[in-house]
KOLMI-909205 format. One record per residue (C-alpha): residue in one letter; x, y, z; chain; residue number from 1. Coordinates in pm, whole numbers, plus 32768, in hexadecimal, padded with zeros to 4 digits. Layout:
<nodes>
   rest      X      Y      Z   kette    nr
      A      X      Y      Z       A   NUM
...
</nodes>
This chain:
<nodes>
   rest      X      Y      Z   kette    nr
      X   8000   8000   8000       A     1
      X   808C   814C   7FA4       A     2
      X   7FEB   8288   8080       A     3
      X   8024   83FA   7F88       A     4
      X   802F   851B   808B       A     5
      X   7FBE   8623   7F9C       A     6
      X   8050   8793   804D       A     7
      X   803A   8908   7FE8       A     8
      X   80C8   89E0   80BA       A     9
      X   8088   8901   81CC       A    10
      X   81A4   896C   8276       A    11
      X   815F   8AF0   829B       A    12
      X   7FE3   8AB1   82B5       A    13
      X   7FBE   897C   83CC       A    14
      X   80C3   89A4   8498       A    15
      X   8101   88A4   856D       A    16
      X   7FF5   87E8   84FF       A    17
      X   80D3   87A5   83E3       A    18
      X   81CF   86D6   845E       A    19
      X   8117   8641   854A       A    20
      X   801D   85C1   8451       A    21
      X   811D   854B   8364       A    22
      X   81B4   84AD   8490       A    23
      X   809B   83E1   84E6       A    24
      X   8062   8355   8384       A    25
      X   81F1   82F0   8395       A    26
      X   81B0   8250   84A4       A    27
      X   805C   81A2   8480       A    28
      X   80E6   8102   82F3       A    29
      X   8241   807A   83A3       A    30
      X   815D   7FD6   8481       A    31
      X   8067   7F75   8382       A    32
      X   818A   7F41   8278       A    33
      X   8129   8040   8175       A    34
      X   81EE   8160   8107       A    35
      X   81F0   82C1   80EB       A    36
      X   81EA   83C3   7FDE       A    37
      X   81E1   854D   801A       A    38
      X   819B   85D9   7EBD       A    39
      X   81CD   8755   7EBE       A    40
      X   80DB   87E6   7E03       A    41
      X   81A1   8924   7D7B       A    42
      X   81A9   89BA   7EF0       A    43
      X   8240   8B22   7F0D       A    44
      X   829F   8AD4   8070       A    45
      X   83DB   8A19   80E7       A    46
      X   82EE   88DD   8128       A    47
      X   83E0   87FA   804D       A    48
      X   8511   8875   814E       A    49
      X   84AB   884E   8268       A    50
      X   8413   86DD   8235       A    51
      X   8536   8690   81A2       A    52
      X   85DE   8706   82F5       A    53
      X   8501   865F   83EB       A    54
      X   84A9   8512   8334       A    55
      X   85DF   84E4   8240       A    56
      X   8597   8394   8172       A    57
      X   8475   833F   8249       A    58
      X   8392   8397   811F       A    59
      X   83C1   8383   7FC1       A    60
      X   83A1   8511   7F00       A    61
      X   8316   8577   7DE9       A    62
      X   82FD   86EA   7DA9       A    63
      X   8242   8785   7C8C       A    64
      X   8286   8899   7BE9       A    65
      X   8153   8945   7BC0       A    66
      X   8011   88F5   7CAD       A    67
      X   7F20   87F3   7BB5       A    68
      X   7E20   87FC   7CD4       A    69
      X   7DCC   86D7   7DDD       A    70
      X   7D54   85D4   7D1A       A    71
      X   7E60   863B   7BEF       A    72
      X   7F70   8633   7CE0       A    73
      X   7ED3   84AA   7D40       A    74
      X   7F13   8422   7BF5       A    75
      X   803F   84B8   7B9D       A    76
      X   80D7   83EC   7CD1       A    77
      X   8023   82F2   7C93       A    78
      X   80CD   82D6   7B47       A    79
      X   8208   832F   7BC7       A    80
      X   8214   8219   7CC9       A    81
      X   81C2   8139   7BB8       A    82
      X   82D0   81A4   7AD9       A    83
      X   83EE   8159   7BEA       A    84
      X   8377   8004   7C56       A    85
      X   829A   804F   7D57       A    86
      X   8167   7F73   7CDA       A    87
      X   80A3   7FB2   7E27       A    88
      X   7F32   7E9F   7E39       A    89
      X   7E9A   8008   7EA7       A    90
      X   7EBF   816E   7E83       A    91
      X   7E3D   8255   7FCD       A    92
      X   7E1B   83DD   7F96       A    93
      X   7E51   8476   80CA       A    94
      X   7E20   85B9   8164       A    95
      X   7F49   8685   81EE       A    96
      X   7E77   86C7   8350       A    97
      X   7E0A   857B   83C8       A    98
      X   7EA7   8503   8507       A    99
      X   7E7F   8360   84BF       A   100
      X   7E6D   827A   85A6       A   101
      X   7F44   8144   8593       A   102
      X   7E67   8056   85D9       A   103
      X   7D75   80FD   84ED       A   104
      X   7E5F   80E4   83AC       A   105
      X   7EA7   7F6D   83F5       A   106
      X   7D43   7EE9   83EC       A   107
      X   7CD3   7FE5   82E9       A   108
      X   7DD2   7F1C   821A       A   109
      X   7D40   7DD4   82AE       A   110
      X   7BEB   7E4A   8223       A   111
      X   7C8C   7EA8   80B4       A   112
      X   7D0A   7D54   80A3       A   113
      X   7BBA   7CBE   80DC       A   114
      X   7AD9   7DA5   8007       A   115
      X   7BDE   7D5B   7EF5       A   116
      X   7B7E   7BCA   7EE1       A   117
      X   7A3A   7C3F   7EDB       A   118
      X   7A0A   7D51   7DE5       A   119
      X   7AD1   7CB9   7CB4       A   120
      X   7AA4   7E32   7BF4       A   121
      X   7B36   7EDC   7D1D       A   122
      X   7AAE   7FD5   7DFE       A   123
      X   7ACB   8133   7EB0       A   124
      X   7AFE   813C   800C       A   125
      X   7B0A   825A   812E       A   126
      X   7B0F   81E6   8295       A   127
      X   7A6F   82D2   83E2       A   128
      X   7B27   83F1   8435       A   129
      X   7AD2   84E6   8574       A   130
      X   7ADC   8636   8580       A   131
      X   7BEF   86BA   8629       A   132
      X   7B28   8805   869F       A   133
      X   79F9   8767   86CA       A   134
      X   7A42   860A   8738       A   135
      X   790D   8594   8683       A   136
      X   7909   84E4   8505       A   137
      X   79D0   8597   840C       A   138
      X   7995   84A1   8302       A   139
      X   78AB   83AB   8314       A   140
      X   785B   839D   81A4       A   141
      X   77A6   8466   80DE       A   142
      X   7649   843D   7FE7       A   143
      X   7610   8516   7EA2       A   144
      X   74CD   858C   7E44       A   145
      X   7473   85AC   7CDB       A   146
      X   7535   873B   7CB4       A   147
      X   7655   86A4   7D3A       A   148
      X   7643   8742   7E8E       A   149
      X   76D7   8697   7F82       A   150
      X   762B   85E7   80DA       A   151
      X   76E6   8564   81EB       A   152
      X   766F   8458   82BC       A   153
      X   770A   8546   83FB       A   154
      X   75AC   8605   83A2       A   155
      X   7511   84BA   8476       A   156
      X   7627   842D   854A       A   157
      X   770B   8517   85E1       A   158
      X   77DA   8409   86A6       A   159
      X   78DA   8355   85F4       A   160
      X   78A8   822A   870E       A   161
      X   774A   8218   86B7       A   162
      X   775D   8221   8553       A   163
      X   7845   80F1   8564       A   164
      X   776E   803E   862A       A   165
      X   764D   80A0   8559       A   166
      X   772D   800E   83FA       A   167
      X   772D   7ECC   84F7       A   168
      X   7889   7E50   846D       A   169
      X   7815   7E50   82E5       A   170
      X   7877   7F71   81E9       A   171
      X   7787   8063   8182       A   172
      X   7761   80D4   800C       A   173
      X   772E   8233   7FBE       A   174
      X   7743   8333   7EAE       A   175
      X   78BD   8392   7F0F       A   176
      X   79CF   8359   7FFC       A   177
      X   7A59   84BD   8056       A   178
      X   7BC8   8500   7FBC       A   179
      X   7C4F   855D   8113       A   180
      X   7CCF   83D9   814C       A   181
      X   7C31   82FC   8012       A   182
      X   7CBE   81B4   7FAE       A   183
      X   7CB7   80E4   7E6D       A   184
      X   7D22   7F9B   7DAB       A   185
      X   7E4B   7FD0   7CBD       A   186
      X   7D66   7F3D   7BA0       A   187
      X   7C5A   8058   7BCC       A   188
      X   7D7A   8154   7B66       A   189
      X   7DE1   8079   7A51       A   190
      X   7C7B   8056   79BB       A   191
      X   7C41   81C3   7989       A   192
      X   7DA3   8243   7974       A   193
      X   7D9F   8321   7A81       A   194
      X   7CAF   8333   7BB8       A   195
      X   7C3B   8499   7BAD       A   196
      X   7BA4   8596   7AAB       A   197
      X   7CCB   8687   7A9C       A   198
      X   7C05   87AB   79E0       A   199
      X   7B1A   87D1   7B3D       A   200
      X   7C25   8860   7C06       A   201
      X   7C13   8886   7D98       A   202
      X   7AA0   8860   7D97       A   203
      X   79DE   8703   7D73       A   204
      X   7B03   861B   7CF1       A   205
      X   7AA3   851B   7E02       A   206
      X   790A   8514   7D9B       A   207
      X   7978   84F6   7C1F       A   208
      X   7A72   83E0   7C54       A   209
      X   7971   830B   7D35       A   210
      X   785F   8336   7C3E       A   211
      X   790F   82F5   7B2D       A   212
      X   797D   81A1   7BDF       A   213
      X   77F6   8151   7C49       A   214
      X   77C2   818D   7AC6       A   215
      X   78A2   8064   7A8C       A   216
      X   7819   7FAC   7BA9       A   217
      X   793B   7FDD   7C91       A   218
      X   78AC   8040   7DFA       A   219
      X   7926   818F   7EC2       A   220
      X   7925   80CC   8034       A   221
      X   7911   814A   819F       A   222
      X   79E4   8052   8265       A   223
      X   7990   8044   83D4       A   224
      X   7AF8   80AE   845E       A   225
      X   7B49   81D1   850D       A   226
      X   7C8B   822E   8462       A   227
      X   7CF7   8391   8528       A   228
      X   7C91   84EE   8557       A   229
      X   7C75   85FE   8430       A   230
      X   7CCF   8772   848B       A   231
      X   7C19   87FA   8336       A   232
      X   7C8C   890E   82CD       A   233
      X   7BB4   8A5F   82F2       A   234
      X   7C52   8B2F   81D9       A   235
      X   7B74   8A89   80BB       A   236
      X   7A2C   8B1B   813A       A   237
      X   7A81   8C6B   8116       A   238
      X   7A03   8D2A   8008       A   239
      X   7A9D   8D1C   7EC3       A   240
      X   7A3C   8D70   7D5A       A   241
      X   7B24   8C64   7CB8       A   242
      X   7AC4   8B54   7DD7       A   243
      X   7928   8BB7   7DAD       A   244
      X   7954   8B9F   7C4C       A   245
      X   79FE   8A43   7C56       A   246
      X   790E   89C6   7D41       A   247
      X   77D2   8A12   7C5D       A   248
      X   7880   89B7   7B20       A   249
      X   78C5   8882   7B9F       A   250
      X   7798   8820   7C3B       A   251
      X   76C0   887F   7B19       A   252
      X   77AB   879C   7A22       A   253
      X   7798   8658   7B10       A   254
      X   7634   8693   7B23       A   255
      X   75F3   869D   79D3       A   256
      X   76EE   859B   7964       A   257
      X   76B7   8476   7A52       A   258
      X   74FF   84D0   7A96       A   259
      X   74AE   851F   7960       A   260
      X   7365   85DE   790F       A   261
      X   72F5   85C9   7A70       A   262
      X   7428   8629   7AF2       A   263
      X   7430   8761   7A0D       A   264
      X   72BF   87CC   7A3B       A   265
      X   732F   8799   7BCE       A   266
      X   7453   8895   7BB9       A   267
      X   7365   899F   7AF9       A   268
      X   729D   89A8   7C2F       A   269
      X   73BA   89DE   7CF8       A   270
      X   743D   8AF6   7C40       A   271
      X   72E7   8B84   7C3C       A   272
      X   72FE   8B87   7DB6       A   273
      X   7446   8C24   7DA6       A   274
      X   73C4   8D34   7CEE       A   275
      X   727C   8D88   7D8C       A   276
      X   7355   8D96   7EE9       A   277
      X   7454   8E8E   7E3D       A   278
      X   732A   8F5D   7DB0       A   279
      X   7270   8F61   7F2D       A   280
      X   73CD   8FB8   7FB4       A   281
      X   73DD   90CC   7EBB       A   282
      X   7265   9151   7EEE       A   283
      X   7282   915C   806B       A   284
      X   73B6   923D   801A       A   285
      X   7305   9323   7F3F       A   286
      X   71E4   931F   807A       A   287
      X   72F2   937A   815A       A   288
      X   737A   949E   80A8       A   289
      X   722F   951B   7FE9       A   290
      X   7202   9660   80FF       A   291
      X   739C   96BD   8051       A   292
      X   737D   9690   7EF4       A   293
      X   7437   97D4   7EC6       A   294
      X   7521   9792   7FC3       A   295
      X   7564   9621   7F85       A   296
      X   76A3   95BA   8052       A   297
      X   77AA   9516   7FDE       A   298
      X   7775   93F2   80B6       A   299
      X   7613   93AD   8010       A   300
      X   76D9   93A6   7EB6       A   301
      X   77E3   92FC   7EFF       A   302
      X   76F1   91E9   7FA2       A   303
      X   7602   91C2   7E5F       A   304
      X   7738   91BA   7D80       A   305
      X   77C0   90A0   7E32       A   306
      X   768E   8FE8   7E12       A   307
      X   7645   900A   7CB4       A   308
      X   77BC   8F88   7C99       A   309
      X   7781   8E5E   7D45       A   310
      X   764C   8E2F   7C5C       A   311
      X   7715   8E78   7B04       A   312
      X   781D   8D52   7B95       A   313
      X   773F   8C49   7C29       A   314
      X   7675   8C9D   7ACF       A   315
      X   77CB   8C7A   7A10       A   316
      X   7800   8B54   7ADD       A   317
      X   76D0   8A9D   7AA7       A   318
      X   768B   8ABB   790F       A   319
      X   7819   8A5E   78D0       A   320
      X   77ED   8944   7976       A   321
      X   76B8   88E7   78D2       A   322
      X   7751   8911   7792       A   323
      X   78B3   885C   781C       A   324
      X   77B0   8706   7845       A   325
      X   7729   8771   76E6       A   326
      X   7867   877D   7654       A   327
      X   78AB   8625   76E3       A   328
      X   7789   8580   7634       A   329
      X   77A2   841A   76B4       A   330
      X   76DE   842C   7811       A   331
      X   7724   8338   78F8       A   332
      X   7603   8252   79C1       A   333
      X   75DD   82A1   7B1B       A   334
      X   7532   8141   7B33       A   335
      X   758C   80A4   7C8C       A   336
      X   75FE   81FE   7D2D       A   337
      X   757E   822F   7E8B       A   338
      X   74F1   8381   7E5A       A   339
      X   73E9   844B   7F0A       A   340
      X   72E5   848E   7E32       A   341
      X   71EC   8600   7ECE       A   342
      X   70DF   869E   7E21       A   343
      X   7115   87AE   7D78       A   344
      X   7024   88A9   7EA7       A   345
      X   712D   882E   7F84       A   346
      X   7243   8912   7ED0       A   347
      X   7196   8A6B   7F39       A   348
      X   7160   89FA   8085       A   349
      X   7277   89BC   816F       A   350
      X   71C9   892E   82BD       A   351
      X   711F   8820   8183       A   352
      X   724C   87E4   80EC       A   353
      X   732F   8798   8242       A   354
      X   7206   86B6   82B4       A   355
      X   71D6   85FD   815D       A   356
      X   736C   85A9   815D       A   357
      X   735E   8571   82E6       A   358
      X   7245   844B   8294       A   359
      X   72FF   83CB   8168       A   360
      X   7430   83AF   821F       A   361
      X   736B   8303   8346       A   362
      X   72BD   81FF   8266       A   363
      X   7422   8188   81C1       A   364
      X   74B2   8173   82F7       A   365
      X   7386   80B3   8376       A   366
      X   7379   7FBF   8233       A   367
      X   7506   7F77   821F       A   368
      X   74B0   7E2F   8194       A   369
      X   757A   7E9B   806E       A   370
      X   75CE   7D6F   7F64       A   371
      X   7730   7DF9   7FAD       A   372
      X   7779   7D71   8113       A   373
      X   7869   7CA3   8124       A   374
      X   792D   7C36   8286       A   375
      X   7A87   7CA4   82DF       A   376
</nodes>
């Protein structure tokens, strides 16, 4: 088994997080008998240096020279490994964040092994991580619904001991494993080329790459081991026209290209909702400043101008992605896919649409009589 510890700028932005999470994954694959990559994706840091200085040859290096994204930076070691002999049974994308337990790598590996004599196509994997601020689930897996938004099954079981007992020592399939810590067969690599759509970027690379494996009836899988404790990083959920416009792009192209019709009459209505909330936003702003409409402040302008911008991108966003599936032609069956499927009122109402995925994610959880069960 070969673990990729995909960094940027880790170093300047974790702090000690970073060396003690890369410590813990050293330490947890000796143990386990799996080794260690750190590819450098293009950092501008000194991240290369000073792993270099703390952990000398205990990992193997690759450093890129120009940042290909999370899932681009996967393959491209994936590749590389290949190239120099290392022909690992199965690839693990890691996080550079995650404190692992050791325990927790050796019998996620013990579980690999088994689902691999079982699913002769391969599969995707993720085991349970905590949240290190939280201490409750962090990933527990996560559901789709039909405009690619994602569900997690935290939404019904907040405690990482209780979800394990609830998955009663059988794995649990859902839409996608989360790319945090995600593990696969060699052999699903080798029969698309690559694991990841490179031309997503940052946003959704994980969803894509487990649908696309449901569409050849390989199975994204929640295995019932607690592996370690994710600090996720903050810094993605601020506000950012490049990162919004990803996100929506993205979202509207998976829809489209692995629901179909549905899927694509499912993502109009959310970008309907999108806009009607911008346009309320805007109206109670025009309310609020109606009594100083000749002495409009600058506040009040700079406000509505920075809505309609986030309109124009998550607009942008949306009909490029549309035509990015388009473009694509060949739409893929999402046949098999656990998904959550809501009615379409449930989009412009957010108390219906929490309970409908809240009841979904109940009745899986209650049913896990999955034909994919198998014993470790």
């Amino acid at each position: 088994m070969g673990i990729f510890v995909v960094n940027y700028n880790g170093a300047s932005s974790l702090g000690r997080l970073f060396f003690d999470s890369l410590n813990s994954i050293i330490r947890a694959a000796k143990y386990a008998g799996a080794d260690v990559w750190f590819v450098d994706n293009a950092s501008s840091d000194n991240s290369v240096e000073v792993v270099r200085q703390e952990f000398g040859d205990g990992v193997e290096y690759l450093v890129l020279s120009r940042n290909v994204g999370y899932g681009g930076a996967c393959d491209v070691a994936f590749s590389y490994a290949s190239k120099t002999g290392k022909e690992y049974e199965f690839y693990v994308c890691s996080n550079n964040d995650i404190i692992v337990f050791r325990d927790g790598l050796r019998d996620f590996l013990v579980w690999l092994q088994a689902l691999n004599t079982v699913f002769h196509k391969g599969f995707i994997a993720a085991p349970v991580l905590l949240n290190g601020y939280t201490g409750g689930v962090d990933f527990g897996g996560y559901f789709v619904d039909y405009a690619a938004h994602s569900w997690p099954i935290r939404m019904t079981v907040k405690s990482a001991e209780l979800l394990i007992r609830v998955l009663d020592g059988r794995p649990l399939p859902i839409s996608y494993t989360d790319g945090a810590f995600m593990a696969t067969p060699r052999k699903v690599v080798e029969s698309r080329g690559h694991l990841f759509e490179h031309s997503l970027f940052l946003y959704s690379e994980d969803v894509e790459a487990c649908l696309w494996a449901w569409s050849k009836g390989i199975p994204s899988l929640l295995v019932p081991v607690l592996l370690g404790v994710h600090y996720r990083s903050s810094t993605s959920t601020r506000y950012n026209k490049g990162l919004a416009y990803l996100h929506v792009r993205n979202q509207a192209y998976i829809s489209l290209h692995y629901f179909g019709a549905y899927g694509l009459v499912y993502t109009l209505a959310w970008h309907l909702f999108r806009v009607l909330r911008y346009i309320s936003a805007l109206n109670e702003d025009i309310k609020r400043f109606k009594r100083e409409v000749w002495l409009e402040t600058a506040t009040s302008k700079t406000k509505k101008a920075s809505m309609l911008e986030k309109l124009a991108i998550i607009t942008r966003g949306f009909i490029d992605g549309l035509m990015f599936a388009v473009g694509r032609r060949h739409y893929r069956s999402s046949e098999g896919v656990p998904a959550i499927r809501l009615s379409f009122s449930s989009t412009f109402s957010a108390k219906s649409l929490f309970r409908q995925v809240q009841e979904a994610i109940k009745y899986v959880l209650l049913n896990h009589t999955s034909r994919h069960r198998p014993r470790a």
